[in-house]
C-alpha positions as CSV (number, residue, x, y, z in Angstrom):
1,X,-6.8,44.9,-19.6
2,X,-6.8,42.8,-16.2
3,X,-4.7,44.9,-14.3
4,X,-4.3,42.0,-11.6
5,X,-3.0,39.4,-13.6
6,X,-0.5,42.1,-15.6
7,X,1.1,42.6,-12.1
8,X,1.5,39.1,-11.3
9,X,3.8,39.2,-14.6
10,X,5.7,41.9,-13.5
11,X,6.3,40.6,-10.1
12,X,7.3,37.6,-11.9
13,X,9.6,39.1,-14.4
14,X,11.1,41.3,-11.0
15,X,11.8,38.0,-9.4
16,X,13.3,36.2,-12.2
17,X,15.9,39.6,-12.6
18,X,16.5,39.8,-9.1
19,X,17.5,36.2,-9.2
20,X,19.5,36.7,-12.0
21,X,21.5,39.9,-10.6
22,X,22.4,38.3,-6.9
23,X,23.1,34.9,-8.8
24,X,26.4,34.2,-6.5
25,X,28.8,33.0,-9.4
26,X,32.1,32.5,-8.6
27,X,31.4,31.8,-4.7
28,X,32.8,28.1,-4.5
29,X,29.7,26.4,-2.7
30,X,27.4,27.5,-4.9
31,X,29.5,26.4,-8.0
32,X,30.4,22.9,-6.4
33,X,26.5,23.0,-5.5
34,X,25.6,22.8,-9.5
35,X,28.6,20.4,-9.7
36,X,26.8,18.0,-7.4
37,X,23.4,18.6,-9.1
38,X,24.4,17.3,-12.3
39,X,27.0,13.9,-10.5
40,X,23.8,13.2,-9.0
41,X,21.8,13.2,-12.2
42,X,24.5,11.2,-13.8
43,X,24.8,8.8,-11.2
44,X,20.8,8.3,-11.4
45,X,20.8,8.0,-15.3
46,X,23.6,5.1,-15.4
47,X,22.2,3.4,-12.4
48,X,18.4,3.4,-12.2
49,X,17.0,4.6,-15.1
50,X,17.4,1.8,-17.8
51,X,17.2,-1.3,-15.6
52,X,15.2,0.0,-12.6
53,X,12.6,2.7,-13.9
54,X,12.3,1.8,-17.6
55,X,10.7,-1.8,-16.5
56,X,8.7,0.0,-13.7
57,X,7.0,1.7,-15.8
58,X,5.9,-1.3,-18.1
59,X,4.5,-2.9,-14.9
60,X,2.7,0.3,-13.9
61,X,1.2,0.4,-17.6
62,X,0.3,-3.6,-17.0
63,X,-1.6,-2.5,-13.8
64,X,-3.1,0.6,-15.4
65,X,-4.6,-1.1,-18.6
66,X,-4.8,-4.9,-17.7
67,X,-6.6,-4.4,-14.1
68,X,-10.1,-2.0,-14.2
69,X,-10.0,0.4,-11.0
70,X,-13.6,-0.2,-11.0
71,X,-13.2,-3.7,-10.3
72,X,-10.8,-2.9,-7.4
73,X,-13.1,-0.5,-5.8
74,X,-16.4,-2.4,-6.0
75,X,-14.5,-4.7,-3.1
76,X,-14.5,-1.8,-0.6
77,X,-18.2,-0.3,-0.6
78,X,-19.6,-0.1,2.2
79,X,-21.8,-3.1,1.9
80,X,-19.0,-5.3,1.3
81,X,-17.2,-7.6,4.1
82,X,-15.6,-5.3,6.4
83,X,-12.4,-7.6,6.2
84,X,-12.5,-7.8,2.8
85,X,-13.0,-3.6,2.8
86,X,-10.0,-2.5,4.2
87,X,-7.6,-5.6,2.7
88,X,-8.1,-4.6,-0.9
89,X,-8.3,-0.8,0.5
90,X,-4.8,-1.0,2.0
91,X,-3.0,-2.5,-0.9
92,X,-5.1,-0.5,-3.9
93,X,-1.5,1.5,-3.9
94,X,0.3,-1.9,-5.3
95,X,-2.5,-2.7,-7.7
96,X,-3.7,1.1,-9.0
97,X,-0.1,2.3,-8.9
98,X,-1.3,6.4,-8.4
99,X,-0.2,9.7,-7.1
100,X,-1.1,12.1,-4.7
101,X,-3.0,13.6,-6.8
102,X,-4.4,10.8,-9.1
103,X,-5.9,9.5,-6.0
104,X,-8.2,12.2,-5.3
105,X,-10.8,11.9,-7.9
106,X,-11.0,8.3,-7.6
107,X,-11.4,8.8,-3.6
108,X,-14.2,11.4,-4.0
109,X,-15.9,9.1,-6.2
110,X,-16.3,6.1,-4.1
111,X,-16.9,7.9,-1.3
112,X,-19.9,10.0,-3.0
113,X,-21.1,6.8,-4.3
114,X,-21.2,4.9,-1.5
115,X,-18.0,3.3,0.3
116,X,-17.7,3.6,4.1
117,X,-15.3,6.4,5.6
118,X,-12.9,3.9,6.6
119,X,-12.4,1.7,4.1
120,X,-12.3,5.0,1.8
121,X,-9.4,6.2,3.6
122,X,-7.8,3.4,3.8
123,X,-7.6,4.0,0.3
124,X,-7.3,6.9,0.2
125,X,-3.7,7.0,2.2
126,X,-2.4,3.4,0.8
127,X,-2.9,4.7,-2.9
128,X,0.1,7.2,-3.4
129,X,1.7,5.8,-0.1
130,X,2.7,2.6,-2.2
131,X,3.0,3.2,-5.4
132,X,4.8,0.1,-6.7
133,X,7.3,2.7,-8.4
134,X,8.0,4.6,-5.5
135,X,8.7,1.1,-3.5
136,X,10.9,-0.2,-5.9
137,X,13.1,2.7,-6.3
138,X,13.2,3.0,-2.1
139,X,14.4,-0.4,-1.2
140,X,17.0,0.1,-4.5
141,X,18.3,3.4,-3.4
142,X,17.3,3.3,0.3
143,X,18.1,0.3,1.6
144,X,15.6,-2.6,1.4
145,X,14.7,-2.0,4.9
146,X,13.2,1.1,4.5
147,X,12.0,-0.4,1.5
148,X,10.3,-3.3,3.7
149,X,9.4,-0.6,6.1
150,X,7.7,1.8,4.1
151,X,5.3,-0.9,2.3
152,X,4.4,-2.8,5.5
153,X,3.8,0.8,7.1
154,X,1.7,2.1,5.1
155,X,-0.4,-0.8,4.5
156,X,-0.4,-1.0,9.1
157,X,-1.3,2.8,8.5
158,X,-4.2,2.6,6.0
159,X,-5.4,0.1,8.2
160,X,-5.2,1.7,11.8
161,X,-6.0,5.1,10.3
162,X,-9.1,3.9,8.4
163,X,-10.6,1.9,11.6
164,X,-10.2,5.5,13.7
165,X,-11.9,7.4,11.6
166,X,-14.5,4.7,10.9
167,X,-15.0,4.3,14.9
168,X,-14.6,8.3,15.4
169,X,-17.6,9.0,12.6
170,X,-19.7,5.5,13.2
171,X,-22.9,7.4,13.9
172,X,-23.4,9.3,10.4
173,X,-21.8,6.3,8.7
174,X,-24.2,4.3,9.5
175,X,-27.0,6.3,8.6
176,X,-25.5,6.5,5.1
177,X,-24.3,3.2,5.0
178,X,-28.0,2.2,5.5
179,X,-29.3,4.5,2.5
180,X,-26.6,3.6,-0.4
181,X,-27.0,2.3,-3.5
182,X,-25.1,-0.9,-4.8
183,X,-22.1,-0.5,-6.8
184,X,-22.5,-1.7,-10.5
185,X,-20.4,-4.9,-11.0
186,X,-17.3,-5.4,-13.7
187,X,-16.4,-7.8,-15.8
188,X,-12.6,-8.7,-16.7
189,X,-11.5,-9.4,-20.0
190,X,-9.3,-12.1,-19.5
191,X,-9.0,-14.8,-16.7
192,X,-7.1,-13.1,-13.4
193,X,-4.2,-15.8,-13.5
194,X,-3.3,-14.3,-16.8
195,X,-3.1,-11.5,-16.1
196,X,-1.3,-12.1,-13.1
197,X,1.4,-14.4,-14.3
198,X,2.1,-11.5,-17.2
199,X,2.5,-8.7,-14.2
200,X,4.4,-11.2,-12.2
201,X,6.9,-12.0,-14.9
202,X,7.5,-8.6,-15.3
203,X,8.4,-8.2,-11.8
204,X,10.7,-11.2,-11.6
205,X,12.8,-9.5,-14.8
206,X,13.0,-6.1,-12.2
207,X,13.9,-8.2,-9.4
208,X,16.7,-9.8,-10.5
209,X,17.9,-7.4,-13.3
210,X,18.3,-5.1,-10.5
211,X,19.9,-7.3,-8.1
212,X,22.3,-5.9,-6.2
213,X,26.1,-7.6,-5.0
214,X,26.2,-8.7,-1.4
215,X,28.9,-8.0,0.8
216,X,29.5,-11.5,0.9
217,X,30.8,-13.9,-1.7
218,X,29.3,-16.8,-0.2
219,X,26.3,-18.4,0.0
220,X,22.3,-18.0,-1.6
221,X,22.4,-14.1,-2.3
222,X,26.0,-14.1,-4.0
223,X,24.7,-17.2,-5.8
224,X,21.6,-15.7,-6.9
225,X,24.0,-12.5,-8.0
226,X,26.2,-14.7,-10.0
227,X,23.5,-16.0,-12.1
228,X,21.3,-13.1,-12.2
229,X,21.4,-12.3,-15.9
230,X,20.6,-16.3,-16.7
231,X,17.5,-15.8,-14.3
232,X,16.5,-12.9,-15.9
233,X,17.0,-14.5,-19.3
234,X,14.6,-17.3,-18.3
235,X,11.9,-14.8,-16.9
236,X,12.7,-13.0,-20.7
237,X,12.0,-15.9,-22.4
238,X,8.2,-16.3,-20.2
239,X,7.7,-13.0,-21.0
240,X,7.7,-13.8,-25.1
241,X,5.4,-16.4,-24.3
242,X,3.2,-14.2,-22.3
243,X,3.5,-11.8,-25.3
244,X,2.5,-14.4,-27.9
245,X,-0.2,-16.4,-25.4
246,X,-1.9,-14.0,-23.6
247,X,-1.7,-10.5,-25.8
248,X,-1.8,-12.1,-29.1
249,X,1.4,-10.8,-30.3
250,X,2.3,-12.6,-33.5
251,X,4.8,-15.1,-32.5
252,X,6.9,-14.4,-35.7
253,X,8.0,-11.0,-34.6
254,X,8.8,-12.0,-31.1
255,X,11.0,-14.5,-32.1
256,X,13.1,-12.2,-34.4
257,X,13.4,-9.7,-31.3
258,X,14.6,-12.3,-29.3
259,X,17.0,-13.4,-31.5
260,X,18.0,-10.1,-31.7
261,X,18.7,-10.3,-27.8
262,X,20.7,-13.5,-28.0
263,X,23.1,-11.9,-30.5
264,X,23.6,-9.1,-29.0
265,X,24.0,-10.8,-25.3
266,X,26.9,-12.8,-27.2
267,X,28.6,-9.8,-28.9
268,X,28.5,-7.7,-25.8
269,X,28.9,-10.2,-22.9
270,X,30.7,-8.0,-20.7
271,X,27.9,-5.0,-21.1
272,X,24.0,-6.7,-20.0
273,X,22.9,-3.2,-20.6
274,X,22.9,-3.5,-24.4
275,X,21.0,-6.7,-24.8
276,X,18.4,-5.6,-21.8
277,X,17.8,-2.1,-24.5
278,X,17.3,-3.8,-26.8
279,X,14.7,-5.9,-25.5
280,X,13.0,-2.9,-24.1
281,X,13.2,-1.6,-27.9
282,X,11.8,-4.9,-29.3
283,X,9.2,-4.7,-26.4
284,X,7.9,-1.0,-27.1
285,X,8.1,-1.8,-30.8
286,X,5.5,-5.1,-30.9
287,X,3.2,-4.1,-28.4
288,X,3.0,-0.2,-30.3
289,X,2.1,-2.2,-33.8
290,X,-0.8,-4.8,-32.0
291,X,-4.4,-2.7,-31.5
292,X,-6.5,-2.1,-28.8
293,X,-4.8,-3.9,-25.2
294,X,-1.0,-3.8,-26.5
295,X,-1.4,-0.7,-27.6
296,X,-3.1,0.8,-24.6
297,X,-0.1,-0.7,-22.7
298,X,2.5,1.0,-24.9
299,X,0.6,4.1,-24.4
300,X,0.1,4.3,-20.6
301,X,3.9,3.4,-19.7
302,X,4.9,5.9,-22.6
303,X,2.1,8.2,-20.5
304,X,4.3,7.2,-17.0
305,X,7.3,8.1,-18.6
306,X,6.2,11.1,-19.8
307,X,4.4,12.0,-16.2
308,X,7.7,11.0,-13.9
309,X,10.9,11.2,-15.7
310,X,10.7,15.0,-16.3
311,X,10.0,15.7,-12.3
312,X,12.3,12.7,-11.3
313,X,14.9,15.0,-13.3
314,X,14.1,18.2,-11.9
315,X,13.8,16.4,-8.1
316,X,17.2,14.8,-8.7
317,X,18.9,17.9,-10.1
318,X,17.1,20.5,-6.7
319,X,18.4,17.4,-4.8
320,X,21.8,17.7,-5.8
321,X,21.9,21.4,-5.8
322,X,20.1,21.3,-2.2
323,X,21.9,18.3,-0.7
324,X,24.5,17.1,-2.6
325,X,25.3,14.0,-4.0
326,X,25.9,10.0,-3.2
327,X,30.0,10.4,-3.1
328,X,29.3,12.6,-0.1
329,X,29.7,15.8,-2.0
330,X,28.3,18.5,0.0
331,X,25.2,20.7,-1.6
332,X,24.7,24.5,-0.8
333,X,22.7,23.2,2.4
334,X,24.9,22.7,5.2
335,X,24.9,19.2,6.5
336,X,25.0,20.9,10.2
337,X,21.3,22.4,9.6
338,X,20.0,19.3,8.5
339,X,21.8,17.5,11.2
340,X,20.3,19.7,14.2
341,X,16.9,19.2,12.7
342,X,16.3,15.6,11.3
343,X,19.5,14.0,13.0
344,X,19.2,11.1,15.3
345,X,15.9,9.8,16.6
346,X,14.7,12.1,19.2
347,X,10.4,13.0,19.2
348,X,11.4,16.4,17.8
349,X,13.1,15.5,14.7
350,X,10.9,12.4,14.1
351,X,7.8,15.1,14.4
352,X,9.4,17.7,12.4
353,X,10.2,15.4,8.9
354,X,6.5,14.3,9.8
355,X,5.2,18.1,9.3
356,X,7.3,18.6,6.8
357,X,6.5,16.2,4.9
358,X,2.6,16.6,5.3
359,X,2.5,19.7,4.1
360,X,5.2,19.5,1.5
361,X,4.3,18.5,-2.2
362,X,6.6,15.6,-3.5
363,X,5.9,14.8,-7.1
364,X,6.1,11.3,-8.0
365,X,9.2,9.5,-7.0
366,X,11.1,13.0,-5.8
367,X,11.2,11.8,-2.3
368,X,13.5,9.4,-2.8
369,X,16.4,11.4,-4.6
370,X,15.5,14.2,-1.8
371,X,15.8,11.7,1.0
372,X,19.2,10.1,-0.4
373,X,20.6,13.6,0.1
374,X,19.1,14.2,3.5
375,X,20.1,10.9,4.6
376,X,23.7,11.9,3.1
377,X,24.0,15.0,5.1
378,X,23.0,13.8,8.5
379,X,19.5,12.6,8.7
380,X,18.2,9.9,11.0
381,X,16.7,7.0,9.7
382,X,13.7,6.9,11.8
383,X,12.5,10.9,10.7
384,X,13.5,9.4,7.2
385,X,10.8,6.4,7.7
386,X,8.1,9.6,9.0
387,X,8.9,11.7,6.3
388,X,8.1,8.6,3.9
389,X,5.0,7.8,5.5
390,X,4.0,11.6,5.8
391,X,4.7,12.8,3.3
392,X,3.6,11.3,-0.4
393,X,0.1,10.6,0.9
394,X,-0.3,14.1,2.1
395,X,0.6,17.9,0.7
396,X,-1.4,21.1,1.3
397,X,-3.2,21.0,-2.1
398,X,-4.2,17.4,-1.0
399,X,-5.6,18.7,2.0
400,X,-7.3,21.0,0.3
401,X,-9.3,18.7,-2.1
402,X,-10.0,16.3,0.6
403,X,-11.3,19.2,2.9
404,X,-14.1,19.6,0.2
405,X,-15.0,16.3,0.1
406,X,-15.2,15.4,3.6
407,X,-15.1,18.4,5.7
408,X,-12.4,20.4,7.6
409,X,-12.6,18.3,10.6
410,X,-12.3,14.8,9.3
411,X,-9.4,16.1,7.6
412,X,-7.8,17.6,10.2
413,X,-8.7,14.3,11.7
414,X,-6.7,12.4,9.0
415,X,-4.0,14.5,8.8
416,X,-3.0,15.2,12.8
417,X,-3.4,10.5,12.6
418,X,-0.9,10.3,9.8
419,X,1.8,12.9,11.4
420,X,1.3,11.2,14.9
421,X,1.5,7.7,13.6
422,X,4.5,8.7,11.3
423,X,6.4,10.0,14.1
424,X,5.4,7.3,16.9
425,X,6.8,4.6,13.9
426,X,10.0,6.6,13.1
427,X,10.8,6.8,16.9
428,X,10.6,2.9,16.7
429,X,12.7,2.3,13.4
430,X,14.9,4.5,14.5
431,X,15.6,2.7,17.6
432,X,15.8,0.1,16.0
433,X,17.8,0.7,13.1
């Protein structure tokens, strides 16, 4: 018997009782604490789930299956254009739609293989930072200027951080640079304005299923509001044709789902939500019956699902518990802590939601619920924009796996540029926001 593991189950099963016996029932925070933990995962289901996530993860199974990562990476080696390098490099988050942790493999391989230090960061840092899921569901929960923010920060960041660390380590990068082998080259299956017109279709039907009422009734936005569900419509019908055109769908079956959609659109005018289902259900249901690419599809934005939704319901539900929820309900932290800390815009609390979020491990998507509540109870938006930019391109296990890749001092190197540069740009959104 291994002795060491058996105690790691009994300090387990002593923590779980211990838990269990000081559990603080009846104290009213801690019961209007679970209250809020579960408004908040109500108020996430009926607003963001269906008509915000549920496409998002179609597009990321587009960009997973559709686009090859090799064929992304073979245009940052580090015999390519330097340019060229660090522009696919800093945008490889849109494109390969990854996590913190998804990245890491994929960086270690280039890098062994071949690609400069820079560009490899670059990528490195852009890949979880912008994760087209994590964008969308900022700027719809956030506020589309954080939204803006964090995508054109993070793509300044990879950038700026790469060139450093390029310049810094230019010596031994050159002596590698000059002994390298050439990266093989890819072929795509299909034209890339195919496959670009089907991803960007998709988009459009998030965009404006998702668009949200302006303050005003006047004028292009309220316009655009008023007629959302015809745009989206007319994006729905390009998306049949994409299905029939480009995947090879049988055109028999996508015309009986979208039939299907008409009716239902007139039988339950006042409620898009039924129609928009249903399409998602005709959707998953011809793509799951085609072989090889449709199926793939299906597969990896089932896999997404799978992946997020569980630890987008546990974030949401520690969120609520923690922080509280949209309505201003208050969680079992006090909003005065967070306040103290994170409130305003001064260096300090800019620098401490930069640590914090370095070091801290946000699973896919978690930040955003987490952030809603800290923003909620008192927090700044400029430590808000550093925590963004800190803090889903970095944890401690991240750390850890880039340290054996590239050393401990090139990553303390990249870590003490992404805290510094996160607090220097949430001192200036701040101020400005």
């Amino acid at each position: 018997m291994n002795w060491k593991d058996e105690y790691k189950k009994v300090l387990l099963i002593v923590s779980l009782f211990m838990i269990a016996y000081f559990l603080p029932i009846g104290q009213p925070r801690f019961e209007q604490s679970i209250n809020e933990s579960f408004a908040l995962v109500k108020w996430y289901a009926r607003e963001h789930v269906l008509l915000c996530l549920v496409p998002a993860f179609f597009i990321a199974g587009v960009i997973s299956v559709f686009v090859s990562q090799a064929s992304v990476i073979k245009y940052f080696g580090a015999k390519a254009k330097k340019w060229l390098a660090y522009l696919v490099a800093s945008v490889s988050g849109i494109i390969l739609a990854v996590c913190s942790c998804t990245i890491l493999p994929l960086f270690s391989s280039i890098h062994k293989r071949g690609a400069g230090l820079g560009p490899a960061i670059a990528f490195l840092y852009s890949g979880p930072a912008i994760n087209i899921l994590a964008i969308i569901l900022t700027a719809r929960i956030l506020g589309p200027e954080l939204g803006i923010a964090r995508i054109v920060g993070a793509v300044v960041f990879s950038v700026i951080i790469g060139l450093i660390m390029g310049f810094i380590y230019r010596k031994e990068e050159k002596i590698k640079a000059d002994a390298q082998l050439m990266m093989p080259e890819t072929e795509e299956i299909r034209p890339l304005w195919q496959t670009a017109s089907h991803f960007f279709i998709l988009v459009a039907i998030l965009v404006f299923a998702n668009w949200g009422k302006p303050t005003d009734s006047v004028g292009l936005w309220y316009a655009i509001w008023s007629t959302k569900w015809i745009i989206t419509s007319f994006f729905g019908i390009l998306f049949g044709i994409s299905l029939i055109t480009i995947l090879k769908i049988q055109w028999q079956g996508v015309i009986l789902a979208g039939i299907l959609v008409i009716l239902s659109a007139l039988i339950f005018k006042s409620n898009p939500l039924i129609p928009f289902s249903i399409a998602v259900l005709g959707t998953s249901v011809l793509i799951s019956r085609k072989s090889e690419e449709p199926q793939e599809w299906m597969s990896s934005t089932w896999g997404f699902a799978k992946q997020i939704l569980p630890l987008l319901a546990v974030g949401v539900l520690i969120a609520g518990f923690l922080l509280g929820s949209p309505d201003g309900g208050q969680g079992i932290i006090p909003s005065h802590w967070i306040s103290n800390l994170v409130g305003g815009n001064s260096i300090f609390s800019n620098f401490f939601a930069s640590i914090v979020g370095a070091f801290m491990y946000f699973a896919t998507l978690t930040e955003v619920p987490i952030l809603q509540g800290l923003i909620a109870n008192g927090m700044g938006k400029g430590p808000a924009l550093a925590l963004l930019l800190a803090g889903p391109a970095l944890s401690l296990p991240n750390m850890l796996v880039i340290r054996s890749v590239i050393g401990t001092q090139k990553t303390v190197v990249f870590v003490s540029l992404v805290v510094v540069m996160a607090t220097i740009t949430g001192l200036i959104f701040g101020s400005l926001f």
